[in-house]
Structures are given as structure tokens and as C-alpha cells.
Chimera marker file (.cmm) of the C-alpha trace (Angstrom):
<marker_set name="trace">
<marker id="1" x="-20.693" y="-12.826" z="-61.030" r="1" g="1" b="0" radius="0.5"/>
<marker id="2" x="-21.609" y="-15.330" z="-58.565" r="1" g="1" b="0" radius="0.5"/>
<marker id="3" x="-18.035" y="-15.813" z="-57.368" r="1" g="1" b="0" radius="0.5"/>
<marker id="4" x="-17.499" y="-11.750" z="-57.163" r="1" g="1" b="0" radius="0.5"/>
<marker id="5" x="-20.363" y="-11.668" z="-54.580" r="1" g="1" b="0" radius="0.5"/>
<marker id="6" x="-19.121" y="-14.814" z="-52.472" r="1" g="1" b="0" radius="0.5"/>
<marker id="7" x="-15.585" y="-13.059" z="-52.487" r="1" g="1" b="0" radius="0.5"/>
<marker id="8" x="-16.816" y="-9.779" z="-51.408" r="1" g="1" b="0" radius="0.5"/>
<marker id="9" x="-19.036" y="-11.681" z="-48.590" r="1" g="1" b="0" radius="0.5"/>
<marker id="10" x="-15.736" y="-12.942" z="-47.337" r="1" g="1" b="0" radius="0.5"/>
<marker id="11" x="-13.911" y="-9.849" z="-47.747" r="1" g="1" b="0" radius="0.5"/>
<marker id="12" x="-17.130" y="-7.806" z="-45.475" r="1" g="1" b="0" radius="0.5"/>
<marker id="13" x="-16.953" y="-10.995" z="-43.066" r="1" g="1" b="0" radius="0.5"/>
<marker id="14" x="-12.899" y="-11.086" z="-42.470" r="1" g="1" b="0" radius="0.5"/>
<marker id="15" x="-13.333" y="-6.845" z="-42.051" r="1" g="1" b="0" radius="0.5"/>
<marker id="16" x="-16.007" y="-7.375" z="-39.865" r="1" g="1" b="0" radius="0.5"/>
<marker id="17" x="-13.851" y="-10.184" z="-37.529" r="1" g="1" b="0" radius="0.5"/>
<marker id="18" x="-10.843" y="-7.834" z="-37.924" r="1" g="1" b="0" radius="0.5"/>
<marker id="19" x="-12.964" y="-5.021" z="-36.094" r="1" g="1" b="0" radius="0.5"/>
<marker id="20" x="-13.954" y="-7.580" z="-33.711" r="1" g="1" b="0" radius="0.5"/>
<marker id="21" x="-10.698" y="-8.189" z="-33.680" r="1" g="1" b="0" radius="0.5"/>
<marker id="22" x="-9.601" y="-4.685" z="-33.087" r="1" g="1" b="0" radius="0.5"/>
<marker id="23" x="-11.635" y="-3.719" z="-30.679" r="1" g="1" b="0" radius="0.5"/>
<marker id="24" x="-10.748" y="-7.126" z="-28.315" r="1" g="1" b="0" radius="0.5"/>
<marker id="25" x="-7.138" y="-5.889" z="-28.341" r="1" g="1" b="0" radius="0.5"/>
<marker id="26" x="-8.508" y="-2.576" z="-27.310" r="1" g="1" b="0" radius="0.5"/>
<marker id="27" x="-10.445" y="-3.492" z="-24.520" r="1" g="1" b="0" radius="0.5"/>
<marker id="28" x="-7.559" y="-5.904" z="-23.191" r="1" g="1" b="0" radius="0.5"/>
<marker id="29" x="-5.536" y="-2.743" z="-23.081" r="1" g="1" b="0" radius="0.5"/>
<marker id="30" x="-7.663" y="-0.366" z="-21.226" r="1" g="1" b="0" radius="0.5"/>
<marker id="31" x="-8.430" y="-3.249" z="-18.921" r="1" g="1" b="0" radius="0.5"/>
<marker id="32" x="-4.381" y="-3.977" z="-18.596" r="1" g="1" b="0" radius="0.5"/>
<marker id="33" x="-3.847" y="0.119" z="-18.280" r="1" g="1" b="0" radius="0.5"/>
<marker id="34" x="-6.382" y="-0.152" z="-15.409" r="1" g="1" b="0" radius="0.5"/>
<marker id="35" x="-4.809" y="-2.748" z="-13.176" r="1" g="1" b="0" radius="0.5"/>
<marker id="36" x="-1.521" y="-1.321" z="-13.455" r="1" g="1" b="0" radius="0.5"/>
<marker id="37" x="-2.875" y="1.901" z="-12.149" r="1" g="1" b="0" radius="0.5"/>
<marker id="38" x="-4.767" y="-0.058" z="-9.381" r="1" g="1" b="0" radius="0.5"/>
<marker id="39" x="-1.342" y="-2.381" z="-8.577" r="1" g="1" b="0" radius="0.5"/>
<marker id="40" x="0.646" y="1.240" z="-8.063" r="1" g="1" b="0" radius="0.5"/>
<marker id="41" x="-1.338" y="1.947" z="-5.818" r="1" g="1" b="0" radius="0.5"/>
<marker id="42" x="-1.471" y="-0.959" z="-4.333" r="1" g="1" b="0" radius="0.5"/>
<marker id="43" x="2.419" y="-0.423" z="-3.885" r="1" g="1" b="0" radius="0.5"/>
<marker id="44" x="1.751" y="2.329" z="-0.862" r="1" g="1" b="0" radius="0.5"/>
<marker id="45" x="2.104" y="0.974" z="2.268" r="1" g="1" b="0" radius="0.5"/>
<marker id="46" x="-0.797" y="-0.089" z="4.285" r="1" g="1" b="0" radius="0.5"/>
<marker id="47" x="-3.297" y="2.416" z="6.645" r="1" g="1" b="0" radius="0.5"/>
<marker id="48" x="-1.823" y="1.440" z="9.904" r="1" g="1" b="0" radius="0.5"/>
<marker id="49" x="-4.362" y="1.376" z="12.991" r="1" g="1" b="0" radius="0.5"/>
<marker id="50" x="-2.960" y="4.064" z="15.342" r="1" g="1" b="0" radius="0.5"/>
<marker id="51" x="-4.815" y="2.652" z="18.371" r="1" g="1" b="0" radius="0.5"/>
<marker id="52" x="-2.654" y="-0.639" z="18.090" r="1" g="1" b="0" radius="0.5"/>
<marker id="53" x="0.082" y="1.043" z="17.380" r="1" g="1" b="0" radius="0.5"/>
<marker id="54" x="-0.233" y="3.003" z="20.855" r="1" g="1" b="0" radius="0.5"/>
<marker id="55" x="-0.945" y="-0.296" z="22.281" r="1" g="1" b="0" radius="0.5"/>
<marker id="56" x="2.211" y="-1.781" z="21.103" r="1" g="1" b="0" radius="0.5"/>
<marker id="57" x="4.586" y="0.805" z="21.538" r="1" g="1" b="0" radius="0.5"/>
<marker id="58" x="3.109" y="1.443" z="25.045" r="1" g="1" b="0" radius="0.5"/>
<marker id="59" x="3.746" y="-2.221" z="26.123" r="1" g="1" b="0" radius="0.5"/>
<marker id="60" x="7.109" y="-2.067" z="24.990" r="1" g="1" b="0" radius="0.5"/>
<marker id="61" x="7.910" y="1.372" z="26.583" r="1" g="1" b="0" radius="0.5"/>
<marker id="62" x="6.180" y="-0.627" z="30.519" r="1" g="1" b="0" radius="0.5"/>
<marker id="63" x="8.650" y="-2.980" z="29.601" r="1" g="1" b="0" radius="0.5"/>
<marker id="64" x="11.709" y="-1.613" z="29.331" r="1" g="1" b="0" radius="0.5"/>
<marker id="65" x="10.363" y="0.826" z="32.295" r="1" g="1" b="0" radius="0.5"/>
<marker id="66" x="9.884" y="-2.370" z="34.427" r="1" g="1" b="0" radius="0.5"/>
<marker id="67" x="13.728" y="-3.616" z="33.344" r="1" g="1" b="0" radius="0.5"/>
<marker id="68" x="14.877" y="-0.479" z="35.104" r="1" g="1" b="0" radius="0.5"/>
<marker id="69" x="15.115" y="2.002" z="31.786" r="1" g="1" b="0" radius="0.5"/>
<marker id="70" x="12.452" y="4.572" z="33.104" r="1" g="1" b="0" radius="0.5"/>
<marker id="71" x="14.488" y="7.415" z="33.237" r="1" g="1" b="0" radius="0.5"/>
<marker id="72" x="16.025" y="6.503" z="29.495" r="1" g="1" b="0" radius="0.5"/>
<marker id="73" x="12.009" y="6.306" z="28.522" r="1" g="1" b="0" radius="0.5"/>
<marker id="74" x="11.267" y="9.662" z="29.561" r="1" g="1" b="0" radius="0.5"/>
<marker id="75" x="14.508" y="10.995" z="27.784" r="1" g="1" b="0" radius="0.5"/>
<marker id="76" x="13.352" y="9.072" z="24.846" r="1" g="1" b="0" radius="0.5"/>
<marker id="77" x="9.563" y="10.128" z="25.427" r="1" g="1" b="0" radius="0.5"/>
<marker id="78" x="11.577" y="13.972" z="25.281" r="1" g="1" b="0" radius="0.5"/>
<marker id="79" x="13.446" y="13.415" z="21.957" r="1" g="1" b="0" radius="0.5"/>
<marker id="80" x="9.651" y="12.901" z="20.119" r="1" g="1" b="0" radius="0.5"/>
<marker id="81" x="8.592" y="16.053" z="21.659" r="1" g="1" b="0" radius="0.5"/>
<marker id="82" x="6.175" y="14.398" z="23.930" r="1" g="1" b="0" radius="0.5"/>
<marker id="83" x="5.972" y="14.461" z="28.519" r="1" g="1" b="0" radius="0.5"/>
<marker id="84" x="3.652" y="10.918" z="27.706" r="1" g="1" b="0" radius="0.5"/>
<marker id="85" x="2.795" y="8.998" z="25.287" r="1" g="1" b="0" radius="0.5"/>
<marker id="86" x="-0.492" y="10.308" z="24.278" r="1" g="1" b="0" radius="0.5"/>
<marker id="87" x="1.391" y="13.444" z="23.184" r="1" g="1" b="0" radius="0.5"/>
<marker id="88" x="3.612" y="11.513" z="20.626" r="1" g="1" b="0" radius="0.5"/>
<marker id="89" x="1.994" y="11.765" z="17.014" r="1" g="1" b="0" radius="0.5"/>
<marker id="90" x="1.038" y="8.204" z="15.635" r="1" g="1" b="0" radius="0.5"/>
<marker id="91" x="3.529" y="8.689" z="12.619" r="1" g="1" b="0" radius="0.5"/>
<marker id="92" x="6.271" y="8.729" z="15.371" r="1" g="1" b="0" radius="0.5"/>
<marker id="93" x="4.868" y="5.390" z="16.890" r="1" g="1" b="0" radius="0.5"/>
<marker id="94" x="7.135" y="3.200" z="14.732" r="1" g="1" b="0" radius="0.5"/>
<marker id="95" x="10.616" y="4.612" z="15.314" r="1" g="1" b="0" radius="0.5"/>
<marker id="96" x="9.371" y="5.367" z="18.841" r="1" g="1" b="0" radius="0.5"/>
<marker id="97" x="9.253" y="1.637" z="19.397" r="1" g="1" b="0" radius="0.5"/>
<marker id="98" x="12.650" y="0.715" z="18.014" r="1" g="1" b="0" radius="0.5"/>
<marker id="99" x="14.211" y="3.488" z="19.686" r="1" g="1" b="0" radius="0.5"/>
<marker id="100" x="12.511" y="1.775" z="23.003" r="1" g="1" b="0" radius="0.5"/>
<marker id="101" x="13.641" y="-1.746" z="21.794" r="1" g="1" b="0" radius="0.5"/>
<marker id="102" x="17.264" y="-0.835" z="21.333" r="1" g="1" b="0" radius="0.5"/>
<marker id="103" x="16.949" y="0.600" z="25.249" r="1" g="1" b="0" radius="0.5"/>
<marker id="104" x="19.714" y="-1.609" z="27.143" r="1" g="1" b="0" radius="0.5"/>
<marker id="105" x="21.689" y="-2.997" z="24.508" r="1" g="1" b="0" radius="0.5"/>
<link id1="1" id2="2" r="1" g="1" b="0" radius="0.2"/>
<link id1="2" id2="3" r="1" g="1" b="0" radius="0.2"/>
<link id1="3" id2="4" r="1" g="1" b="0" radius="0.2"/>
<link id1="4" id2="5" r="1" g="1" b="0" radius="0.2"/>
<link id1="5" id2="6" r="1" g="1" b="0" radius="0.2"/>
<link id1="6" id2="7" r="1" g="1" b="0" radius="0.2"/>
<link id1="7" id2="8" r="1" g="1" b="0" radius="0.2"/>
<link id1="8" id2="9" r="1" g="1" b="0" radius="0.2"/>
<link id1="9" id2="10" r="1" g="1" b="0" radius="0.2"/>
<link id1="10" id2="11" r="1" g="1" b="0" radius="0.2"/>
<link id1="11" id2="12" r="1" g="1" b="0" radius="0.2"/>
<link id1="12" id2="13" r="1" g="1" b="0" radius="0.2"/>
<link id1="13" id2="14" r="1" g="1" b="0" radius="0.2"/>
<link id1="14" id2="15" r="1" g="1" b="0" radius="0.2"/>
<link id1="15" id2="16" r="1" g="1" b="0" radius="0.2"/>
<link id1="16" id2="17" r="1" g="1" b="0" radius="0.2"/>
<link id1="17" id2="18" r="1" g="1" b="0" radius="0.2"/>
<link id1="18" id2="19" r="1" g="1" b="0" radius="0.2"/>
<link id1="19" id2="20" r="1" g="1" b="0" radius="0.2"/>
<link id1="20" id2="21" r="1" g="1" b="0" radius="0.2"/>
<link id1="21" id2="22" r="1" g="1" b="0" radius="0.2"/>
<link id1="22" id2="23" r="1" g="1" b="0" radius="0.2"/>
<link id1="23" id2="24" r="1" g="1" b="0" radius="0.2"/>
<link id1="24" id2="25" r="1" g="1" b="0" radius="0.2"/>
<link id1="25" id2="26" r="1" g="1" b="0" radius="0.2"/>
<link id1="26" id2="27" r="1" g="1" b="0" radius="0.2"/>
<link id1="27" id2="28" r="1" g="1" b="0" radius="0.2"/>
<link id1="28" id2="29" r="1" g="1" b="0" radius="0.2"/>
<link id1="29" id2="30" r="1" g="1" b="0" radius="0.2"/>
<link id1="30" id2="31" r="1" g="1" b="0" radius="0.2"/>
<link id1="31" id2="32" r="1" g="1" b="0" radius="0.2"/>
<link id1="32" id2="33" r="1" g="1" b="0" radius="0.2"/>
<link id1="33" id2="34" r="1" g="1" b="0" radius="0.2"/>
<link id1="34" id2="35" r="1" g="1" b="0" radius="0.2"/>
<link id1="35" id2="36" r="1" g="1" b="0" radius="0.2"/>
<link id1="36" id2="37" r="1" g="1" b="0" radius="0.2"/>
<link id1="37" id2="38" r="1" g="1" b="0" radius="0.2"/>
<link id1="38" id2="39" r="1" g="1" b="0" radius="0.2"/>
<link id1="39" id2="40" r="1" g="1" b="0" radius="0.2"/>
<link id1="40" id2="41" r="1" g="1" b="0" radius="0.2"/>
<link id1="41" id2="42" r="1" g="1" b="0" radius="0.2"/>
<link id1="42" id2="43" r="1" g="1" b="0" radius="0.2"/>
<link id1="43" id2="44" r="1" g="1" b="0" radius="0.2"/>
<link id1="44" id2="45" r="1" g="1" b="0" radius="0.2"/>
<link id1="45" id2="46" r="1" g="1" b="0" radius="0.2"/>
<link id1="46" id2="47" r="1" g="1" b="0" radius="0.2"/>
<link id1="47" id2="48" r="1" g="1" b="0" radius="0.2"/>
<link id1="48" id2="49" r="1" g="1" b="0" radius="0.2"/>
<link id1="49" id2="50" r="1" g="1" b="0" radius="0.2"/>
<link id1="50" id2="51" r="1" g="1" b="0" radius="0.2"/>
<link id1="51" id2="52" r="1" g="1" b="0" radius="0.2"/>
<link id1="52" id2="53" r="1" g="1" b="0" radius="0.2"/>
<link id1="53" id2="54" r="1" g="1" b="0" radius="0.2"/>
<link id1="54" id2="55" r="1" g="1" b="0" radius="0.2"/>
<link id1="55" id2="56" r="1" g="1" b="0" radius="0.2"/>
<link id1="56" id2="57" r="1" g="1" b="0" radius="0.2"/>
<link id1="57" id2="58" r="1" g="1" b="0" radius="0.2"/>
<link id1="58" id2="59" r="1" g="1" b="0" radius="0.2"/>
<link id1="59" id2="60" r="1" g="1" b="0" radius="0.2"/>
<link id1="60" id2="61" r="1" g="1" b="0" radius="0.2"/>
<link id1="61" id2="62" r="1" g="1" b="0" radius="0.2"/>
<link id1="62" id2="63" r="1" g="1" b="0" radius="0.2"/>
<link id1="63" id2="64" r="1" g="1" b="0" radius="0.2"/>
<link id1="64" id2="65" r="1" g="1" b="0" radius="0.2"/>
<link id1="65" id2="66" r="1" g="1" b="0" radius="0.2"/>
<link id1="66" id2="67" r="1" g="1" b="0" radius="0.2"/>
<link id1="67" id2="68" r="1" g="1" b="0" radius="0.2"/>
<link id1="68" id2="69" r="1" g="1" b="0" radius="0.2"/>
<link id1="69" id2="70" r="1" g="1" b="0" radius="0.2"/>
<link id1="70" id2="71" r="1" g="1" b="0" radius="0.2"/>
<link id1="71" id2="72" r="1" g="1" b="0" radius="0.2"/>
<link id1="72" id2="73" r="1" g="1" b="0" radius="0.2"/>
<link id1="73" id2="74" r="1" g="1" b="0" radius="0.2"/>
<link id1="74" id2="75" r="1" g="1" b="0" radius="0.2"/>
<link id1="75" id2="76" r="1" g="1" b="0" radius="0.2"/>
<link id1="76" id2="77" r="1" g="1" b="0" radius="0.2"/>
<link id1="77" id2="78" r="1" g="1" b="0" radius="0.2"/>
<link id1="78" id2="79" r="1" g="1" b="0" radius="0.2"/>
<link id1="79" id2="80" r="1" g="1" b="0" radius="0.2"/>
<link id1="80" id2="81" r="1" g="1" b="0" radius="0.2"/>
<link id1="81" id2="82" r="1" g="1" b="0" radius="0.2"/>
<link id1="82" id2="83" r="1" g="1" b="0" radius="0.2"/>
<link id1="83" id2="84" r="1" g="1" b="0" radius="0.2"/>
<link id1="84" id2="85" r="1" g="1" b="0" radius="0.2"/>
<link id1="85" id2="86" r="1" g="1" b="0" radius="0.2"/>
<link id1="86" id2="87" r="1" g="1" b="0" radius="0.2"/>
<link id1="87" id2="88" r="1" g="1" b="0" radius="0.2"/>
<link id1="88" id2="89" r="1" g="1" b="0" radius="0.2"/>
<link id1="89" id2="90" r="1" g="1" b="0" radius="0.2"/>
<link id1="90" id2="91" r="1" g="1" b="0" radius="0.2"/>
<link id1="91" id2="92" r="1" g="1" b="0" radius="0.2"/>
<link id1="92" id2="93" r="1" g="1" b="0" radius="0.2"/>
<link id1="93" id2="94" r="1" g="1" b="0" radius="0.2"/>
<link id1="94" id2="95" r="1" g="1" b="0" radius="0.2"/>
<link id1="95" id2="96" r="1" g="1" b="0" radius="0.2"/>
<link id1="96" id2="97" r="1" g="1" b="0" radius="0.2"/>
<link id1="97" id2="98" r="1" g="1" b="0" radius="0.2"/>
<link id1="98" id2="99" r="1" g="1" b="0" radius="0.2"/>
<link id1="99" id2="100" r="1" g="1" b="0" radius="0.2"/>
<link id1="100" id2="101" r="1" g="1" b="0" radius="0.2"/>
<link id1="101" id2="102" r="1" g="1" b="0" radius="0.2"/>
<link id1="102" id2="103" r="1" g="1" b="0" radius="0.2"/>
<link id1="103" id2="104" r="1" g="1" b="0" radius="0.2"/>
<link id1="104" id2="105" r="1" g="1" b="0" radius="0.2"/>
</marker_set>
């Protein structure tokens, strides 16, 4: 009887470190489930800081204004639906800036 009782101590000990077990691989999961949800959106592109952006594209627009493009700046300033800068909207601000860039070539 003795060796009935050890056996089903080892049998309530292995079920016990199977729920341990068990719940481990669970908890690995959720934890794996949670950083891919954090790495999508991780994925989006950055907030970009408008201010610099003005900054930037407003340098580059003096510049090619000082090279002698100021006339092809306002025309450009015209196709983003804008008289000056300040009345382009900051999503425009990037393909404002290569449109200035490519001014001259």
C-alpha cells in the first residue's frame, strides 16, 4: 500500500508541475501576443515636429530664392494652395521641400 501512495504522490506532483507547466507557456504567449501588438505599432512612422519642419523647408525655399528661383517658389508656394508658407499645411511640408530641392535642375 505503501508504494500506491508514493506513486500517487508522484502522479499529484508531475500534475501539479504540468499546470505549472501550462500556465508558463500561457503567460509566454500573452506576453509574446503583447509585443507584437506593441512592435505594429511601432511600425507607423514617427510624430514629426511641424515647427522644424517649417524651419527646414523654409531654409531651403530662402535658398533657392537667393539662387535666383523666386518666381519658381511662389509658383511652387501656388501648387500647395498657399500665397506663404505659413499657409501650407505641415503634411505638405515634406513634398514641399523636394519639390523646392529639385528647383534648378
Amino acid at each position: 500500500m505503501s508504494a500506491m501512495n508514493d506513486l500517487d504522490l508522484q502522479l499529484k506532483e508531475a500534475e501539479n508541475q504540468l499546470d505549472q507547466t501550462q500556465e508558463t507557456i500561457r503567460s509566454i504567449r500573452q506576453l509574446l501576443s503583447s509585443n507584437e501588438n506593441e512592435a505594429s505599432s511601432d511600425d507607423e512612422q514617427p510624430k514629426r515636429d511641424s515647427i522644424e519642419d517649417k524651419v527646414t523647408v523654409r531654409k531651403m525655399l530662402a535658398k533657392k530664392s537667393a539662387e535666383g528661383y523666386t518666381d519658381q517658389v511662389k509658383e511652387l508656394l501656388h501648387k500647395f494652395g498657399a500665397e506663404k508658407l505659413s499657409d501650407v499645411d505641415p503634411k505638405d511640408y515634406e513634398d514641399l521641400y523636394y519639390s523646392a530641392e529639385g528647383l534648378g535642375q
